[in-house]
N, C-alpha and C positions, 0 to 999 in steps of 0.2 A: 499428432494426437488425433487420430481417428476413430474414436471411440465415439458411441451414441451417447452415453455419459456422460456427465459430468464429476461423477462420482462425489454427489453432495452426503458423505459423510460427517458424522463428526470429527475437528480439527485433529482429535487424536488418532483417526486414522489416515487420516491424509491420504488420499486419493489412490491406495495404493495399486488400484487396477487400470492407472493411467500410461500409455508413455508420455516421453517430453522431446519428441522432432519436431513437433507440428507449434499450430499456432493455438488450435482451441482445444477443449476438452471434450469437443462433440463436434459431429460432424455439422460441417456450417456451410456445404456447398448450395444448398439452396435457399441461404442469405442473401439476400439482393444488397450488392454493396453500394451505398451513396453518403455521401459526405454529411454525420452527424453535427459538426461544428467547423468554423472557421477558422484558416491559421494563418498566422502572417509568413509563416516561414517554413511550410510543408513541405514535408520527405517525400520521396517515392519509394515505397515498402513493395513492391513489384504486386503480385496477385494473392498475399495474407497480410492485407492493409488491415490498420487496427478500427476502419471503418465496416468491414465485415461483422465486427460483434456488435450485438445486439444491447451492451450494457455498457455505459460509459459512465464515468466520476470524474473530481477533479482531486486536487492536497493543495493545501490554502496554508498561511500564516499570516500573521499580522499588516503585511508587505501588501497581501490585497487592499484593505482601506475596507470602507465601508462597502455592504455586500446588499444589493437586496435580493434577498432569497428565491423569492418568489418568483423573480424572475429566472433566476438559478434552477429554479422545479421544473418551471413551464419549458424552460429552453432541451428540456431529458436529463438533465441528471439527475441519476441516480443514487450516487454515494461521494460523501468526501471525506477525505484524510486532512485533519487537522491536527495541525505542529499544537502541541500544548508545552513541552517541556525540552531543555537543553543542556547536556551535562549533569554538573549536581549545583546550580544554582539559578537559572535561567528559567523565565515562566512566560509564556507567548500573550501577551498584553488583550490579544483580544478571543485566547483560545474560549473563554466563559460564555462569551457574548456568540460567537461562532456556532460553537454546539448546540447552545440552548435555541439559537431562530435556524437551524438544519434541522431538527428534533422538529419545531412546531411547524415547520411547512411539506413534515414528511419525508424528508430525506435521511436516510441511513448515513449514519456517520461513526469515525474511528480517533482517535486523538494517537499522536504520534510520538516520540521521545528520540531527538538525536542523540548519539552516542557522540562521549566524547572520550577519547584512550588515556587523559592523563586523572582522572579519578575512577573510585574503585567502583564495581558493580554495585555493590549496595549501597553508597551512596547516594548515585543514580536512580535505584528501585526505591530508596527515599523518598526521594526530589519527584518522584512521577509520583506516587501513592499518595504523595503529601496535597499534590495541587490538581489531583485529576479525580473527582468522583465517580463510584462505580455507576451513577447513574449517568456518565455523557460515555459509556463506555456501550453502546448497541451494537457494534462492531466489536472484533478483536483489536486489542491496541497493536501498534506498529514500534516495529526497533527500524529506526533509521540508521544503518553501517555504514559507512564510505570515509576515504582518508581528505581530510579536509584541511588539504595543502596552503588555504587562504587565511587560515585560522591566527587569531597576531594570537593566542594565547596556548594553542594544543596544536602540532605538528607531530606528536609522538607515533608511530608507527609498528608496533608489540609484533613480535612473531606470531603466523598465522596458529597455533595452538593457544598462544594468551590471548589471542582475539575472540577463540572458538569459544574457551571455557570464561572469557567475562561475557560475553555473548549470554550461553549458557545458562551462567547464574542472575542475570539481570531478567532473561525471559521465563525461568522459574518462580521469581519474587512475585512479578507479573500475575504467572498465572495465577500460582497459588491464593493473591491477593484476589484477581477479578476475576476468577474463575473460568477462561477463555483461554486459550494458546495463541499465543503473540502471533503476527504474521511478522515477517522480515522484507523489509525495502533494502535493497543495494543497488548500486551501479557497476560497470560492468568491469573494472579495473577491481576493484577491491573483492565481487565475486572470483576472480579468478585467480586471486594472490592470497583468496582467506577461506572461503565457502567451496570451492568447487568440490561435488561428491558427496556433502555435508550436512546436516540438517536434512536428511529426506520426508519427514514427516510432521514438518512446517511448510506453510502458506509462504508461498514469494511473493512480492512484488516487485518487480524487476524495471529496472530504467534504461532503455534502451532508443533513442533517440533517433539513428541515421539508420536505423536497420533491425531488420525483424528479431527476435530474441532467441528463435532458434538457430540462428548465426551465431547470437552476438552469446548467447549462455547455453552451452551445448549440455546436453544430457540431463538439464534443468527442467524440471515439471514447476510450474508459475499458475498463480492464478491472477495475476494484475500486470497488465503492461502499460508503463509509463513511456507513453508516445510521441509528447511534445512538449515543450514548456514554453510556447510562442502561442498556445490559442488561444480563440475569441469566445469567451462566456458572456451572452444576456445579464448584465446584474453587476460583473465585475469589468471596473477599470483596469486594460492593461492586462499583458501577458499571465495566462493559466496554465499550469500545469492538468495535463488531460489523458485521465489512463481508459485502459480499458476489460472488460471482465473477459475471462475468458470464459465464457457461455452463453445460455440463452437465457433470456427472458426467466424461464418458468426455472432453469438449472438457476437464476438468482435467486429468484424466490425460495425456492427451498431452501440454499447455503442462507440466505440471511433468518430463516428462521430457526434453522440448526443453530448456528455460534451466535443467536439472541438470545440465549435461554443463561444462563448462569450456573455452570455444573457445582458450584459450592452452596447450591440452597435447595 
């Protein structure tokens, strides 16, 4: 991705003057790379280290504990993805209390919804609408995909076409409701058993752990890379998940004040 761009569009055009080899959206070679956070168990991503970008976040649930914020601001983050919803009955204990102290310490935040394959889409677009107000929504909400073989109650596994179109119908509900286009988190087994080619004109955020993403999701235009789930955040006890944007500084700036607006008002 060697574009000076970032191509901060609106969600509904999605970046369309991008490619997806590279690591950013813009050119980042005169990024001075140094280690924004600390990790107990850090990769070597060879020379498109996810410490080149200039914009980092974390995704939280309840499993963090108590958080203090502030120290979260001060240490650079930027944005966090919080789990609010699971399935169609599941509600993240502390997702209220999360958004509301990210919101007043000035951090841009996104509430999440894992998918789960043995209830319908619109039970789900429910179960999210029901318990997530349009006001912790400043971010686009997130579909969390992935097959979650640990699960003692959902092992179901739908062909990649019923995956696409509950997929589909649950990120419509979405919009339609909070006026924003979903972005999609996956991982890299179930991108390339369910997604690959697909959705081009949605927001990825992609998890990619032992290696960079234009390995690991070929032909994928991403704007979020999910780099480690072993780092050291100021504020939180205990392993963080730690993404990163792919842009710069001011390419943030813009996207977040593009998909803050509300296209149904």
């Amino acid at each position: 991705m060697r574009r000076i761009l970032f191509c901060v569009l609106p969600l509904a055009i999605m970046l369309a003057g991008c490619t997806s080899s590279g690591y950013d959206y813009l050119e980042t070679a005169s990024v001075k790379p140094k280690t924004r956070f600390k990790d107990t168990d850090p990769q070597d991503f060879g020379a498109k280290h996810p410490h080149r970008s200039e914009v980092h976040g974390i995704d939280i649930s309840k499993w963090q504990g108590d958080i203090d914020w502030q120290a979260v601001k001060t240490s650079g983050v930027a944005f966090a993805f919080i789990k609010a919803t699971e399935g169609k009955d599941r509600f993240d204990q502390r997702f209220n209390e999360y958004w509301q102290r990210a919101r007043a310490v000035g951090i841009a935040h996104a509430p999440y919804h894992f998918y789960y394959f043995c209830s319908s889409a619109d039970e789900q677009a429910d179960w999210f609408i029901r318990n997530v107000p349009r006001e912790s929504v400043r971010l686009p909400p997130v579909l969390d995909v992935e097959w979650n073989g640990a699960s003692p109650t959902c092992r179901h596994r739908p062909d990649p076409a019923t995956v696409r179109a509950q997929m589909q119908r649950f990120m419509d509900r979405l919009e339609s409701y909070y006026g924003k286009r979903p972005i999609i988190y996956t991982s890299v087994d179930f991108h390339r058993e369910n997604l690959q080619g697909y959705f081009q004109d949605y927001h990825f955020w992609v998890r990619s752990v032992a290696k960079h993403p234009e390995v690991t999701y070929a032909d994928r235009r991403w704007a979020f890379w999910q780099y480690t789930s072993t780092g050291v955040i100021p504020g939180i006890k205990g392993p963080t998940d730690i993404n990163a944007f792919a842009g710069s500084s001011k390419n943030w700036a813009n996207w977040v004040a593009s998909v803050s607006k509300d296209r149904n008002s």
